[in-house]
N, C-alpha and C positions, 0 to 999 in steps of 0.2 A: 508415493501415494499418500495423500492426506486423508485420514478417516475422521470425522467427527459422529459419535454416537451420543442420543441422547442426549445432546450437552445441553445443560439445562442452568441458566445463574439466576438467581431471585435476592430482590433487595429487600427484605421487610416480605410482606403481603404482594409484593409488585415480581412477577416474572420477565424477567428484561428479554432473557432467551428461552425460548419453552420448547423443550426434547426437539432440540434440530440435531436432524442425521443429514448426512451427506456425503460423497466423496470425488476428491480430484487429483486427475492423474498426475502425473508431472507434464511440464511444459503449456499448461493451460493458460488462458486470459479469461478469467470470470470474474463477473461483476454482481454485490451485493446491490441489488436494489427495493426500492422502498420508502414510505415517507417515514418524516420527521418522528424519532422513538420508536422505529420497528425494531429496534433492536442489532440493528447494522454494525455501530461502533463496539456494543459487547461482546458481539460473534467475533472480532479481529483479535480483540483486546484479551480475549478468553485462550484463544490461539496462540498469539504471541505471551499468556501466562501474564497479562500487567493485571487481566483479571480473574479472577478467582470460580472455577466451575462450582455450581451448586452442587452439579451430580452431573451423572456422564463422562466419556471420554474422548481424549483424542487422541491419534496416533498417525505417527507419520514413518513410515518405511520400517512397519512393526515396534518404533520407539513408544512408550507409554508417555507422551507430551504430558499429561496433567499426573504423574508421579514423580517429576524430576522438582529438586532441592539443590541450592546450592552452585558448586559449579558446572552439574550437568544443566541446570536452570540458565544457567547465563551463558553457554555454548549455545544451546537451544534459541533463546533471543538475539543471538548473534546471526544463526541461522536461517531463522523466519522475521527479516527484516522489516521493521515499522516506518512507513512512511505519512506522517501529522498532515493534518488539517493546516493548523499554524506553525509548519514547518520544523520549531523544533530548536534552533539553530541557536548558538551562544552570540548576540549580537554582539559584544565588545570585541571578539576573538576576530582572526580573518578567517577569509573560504578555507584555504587549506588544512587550519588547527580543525576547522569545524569539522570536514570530510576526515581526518583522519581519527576523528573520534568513533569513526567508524571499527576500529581496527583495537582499540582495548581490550575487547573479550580475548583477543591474540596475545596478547603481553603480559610481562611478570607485571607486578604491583609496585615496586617501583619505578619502572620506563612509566606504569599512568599517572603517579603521583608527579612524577620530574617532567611529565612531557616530553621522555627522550624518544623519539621517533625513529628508529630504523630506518636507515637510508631506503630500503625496498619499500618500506609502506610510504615513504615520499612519493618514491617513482609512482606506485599504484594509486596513490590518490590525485597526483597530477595528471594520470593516462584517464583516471575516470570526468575530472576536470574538461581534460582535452575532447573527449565524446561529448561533451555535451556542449561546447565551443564556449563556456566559460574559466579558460587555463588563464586568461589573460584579468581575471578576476582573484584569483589565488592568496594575491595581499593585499585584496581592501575587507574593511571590516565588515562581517555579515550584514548588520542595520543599515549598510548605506547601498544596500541592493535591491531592487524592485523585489514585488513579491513573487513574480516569473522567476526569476532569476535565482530567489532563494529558495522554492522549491526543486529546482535541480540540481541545488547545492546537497540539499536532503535527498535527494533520487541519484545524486553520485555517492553521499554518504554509506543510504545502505547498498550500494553495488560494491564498494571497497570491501565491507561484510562478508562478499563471496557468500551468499544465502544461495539455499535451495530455490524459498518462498519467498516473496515479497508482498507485504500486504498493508494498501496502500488505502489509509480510511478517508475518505472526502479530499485529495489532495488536489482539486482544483476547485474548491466550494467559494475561496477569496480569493479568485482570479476573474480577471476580465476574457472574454470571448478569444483575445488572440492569445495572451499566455497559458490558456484554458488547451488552447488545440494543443502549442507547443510541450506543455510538461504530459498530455494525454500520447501524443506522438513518442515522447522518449520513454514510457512507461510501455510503448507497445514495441520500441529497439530491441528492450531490454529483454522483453520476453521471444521475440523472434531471432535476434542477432544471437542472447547466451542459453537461451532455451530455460528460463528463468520462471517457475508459476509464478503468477499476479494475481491477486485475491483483492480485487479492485469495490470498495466501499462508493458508491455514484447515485446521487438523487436525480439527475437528469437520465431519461430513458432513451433520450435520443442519444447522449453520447453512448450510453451503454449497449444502444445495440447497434451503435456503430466503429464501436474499438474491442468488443469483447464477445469470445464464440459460447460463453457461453452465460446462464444468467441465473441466480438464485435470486428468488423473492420474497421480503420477509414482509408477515404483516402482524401486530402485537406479540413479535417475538418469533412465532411460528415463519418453519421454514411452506409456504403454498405456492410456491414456483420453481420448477427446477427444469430449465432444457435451454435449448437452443434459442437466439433470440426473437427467430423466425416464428416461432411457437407460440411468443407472447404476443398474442394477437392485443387490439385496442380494449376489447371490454374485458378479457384478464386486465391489463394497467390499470383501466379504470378502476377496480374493483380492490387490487392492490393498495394503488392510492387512495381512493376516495375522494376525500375533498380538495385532496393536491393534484388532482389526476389534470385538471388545466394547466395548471403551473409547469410540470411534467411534460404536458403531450402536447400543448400549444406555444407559439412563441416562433422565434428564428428556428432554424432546422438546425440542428449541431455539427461544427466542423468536418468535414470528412476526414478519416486517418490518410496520410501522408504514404503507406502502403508499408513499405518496412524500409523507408531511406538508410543508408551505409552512416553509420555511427558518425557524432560529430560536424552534423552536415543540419545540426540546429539553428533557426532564425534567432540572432539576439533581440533581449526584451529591453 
């Protein structure tokens, strides 16, 4: 169970997250939605500890997340898996160095310094390769892969992680409509297939209440939506959004999810 109480982070004068409480169970799909600066990205980024709580807490399965230091900090991030916007990925390197960079918070300090790799964290980053039916991409270098392509790279990255949580901020924001369905599909395997929570960052509301059961709303920070997607009737979004609330609600209708297809059985991009 994820608790967030109160968590509150402020820049200067500027409240980025202002006292959002909330809580989810395990094995959920919920999605942050809201416009541009509701505060969506420091709600993840405060979770996963990249940023810093003003005040407030968070706790997960009774752990105190915002008192950890050190190496219970970096178990922690290993943990609650971050999934980028701009994927993240060391371009010179290939898929598979990149995927198993998943897997350092597991090793002494010297296998990350040498890059010695464990024969089992091979196998596992090749099995997470394989689910996503880019195995056959393993030794070419990340930059020379579409951007479909490399964010599955990063959605196998943090599965080698073996996280609880995965929390995935805008990761189809620079995608096209079809590699948009596809990485939205493998983010919804993952939570049905490993029983995996996704704490899913999403400015489109059509996709979001069409891959996720459930929906938190931020709007200047503040948490003022929380249920079911059903729930978020049009003039809630509107009201959410405001002057994004077209951009949002209007347009193409958003892919429909794929149901929970059998791992592996992804279209290449």
């Amino acid at each position: 169970m994820l608790v967030v109480e109160g968590l509150t982070c402020r820049f200067g004068a500027k409240a980025a997250v202002d006292d959002a409480s909330f809580q989810i169970a395990p094995g959920g799909f919920v999605g942050v939605i809201g416009r541009s600066g509701a505060g969506k990205s420091t709600m993840l980024r405060m979770i996963n500890r990249l940023a810093t709580p003003t005040q407030g807490r968070i706790l997960f399965d009774g752990l105190d997340v915002t008192a950890l230091r050190g190496k219970e900090l970096r178990q922690w991030r290993a943990r609650s898996a971050m999934i980028f916007q701009q994927f993240n990925l060391v371009g010179r390197l290939d898929v598979l160095t990149n995927v198993l960079m998943g897997r350092l918070a597991t090793m002494p300090a010297w296998r990350s310094l040498t890059q010695t790799w464990p024969e089992q964290d091979k196998a596992l980053a090749m099995s997470a390769l394989e689910q996503f039916d880019i195995a056959s991409l393993a030794a070419q270098r990340a930059d020379q892969l579409s951007g479909g392509q490399q964010q599955r790279v990063a959605i196998a990255r943090a599965l080698v992680q073996q996280p609880d949580i995965i929390l995935a901020d805008e990761p189809i924001a620079s995608l096209d409509p079809r590699n948009t369905k596809i990485v939205m599909d493998a983010l919804l395997r993952i939570n049905k297939h490993f029983g995996i929570t996704v704490l899913c960052n999403l400015h489109s509301l059509d996709l979001a209440r069409s891959y996720c059961d459930r929906l938190i709303g931020m709007s200047a920070g503040r948490v003022v939506f929380d249920g079911a997607p059903a729930a978020l009737t049009d003039l809630v979004a509107r009201e959410l959004y405001d002057l994004e609330a077209n951009d949002v609600m209007g347009g193409t209708p958003a892919p429909a999810p794929e149901g929970v297809p059998a791992l592996g059985t992804a279209a290449a991009a």
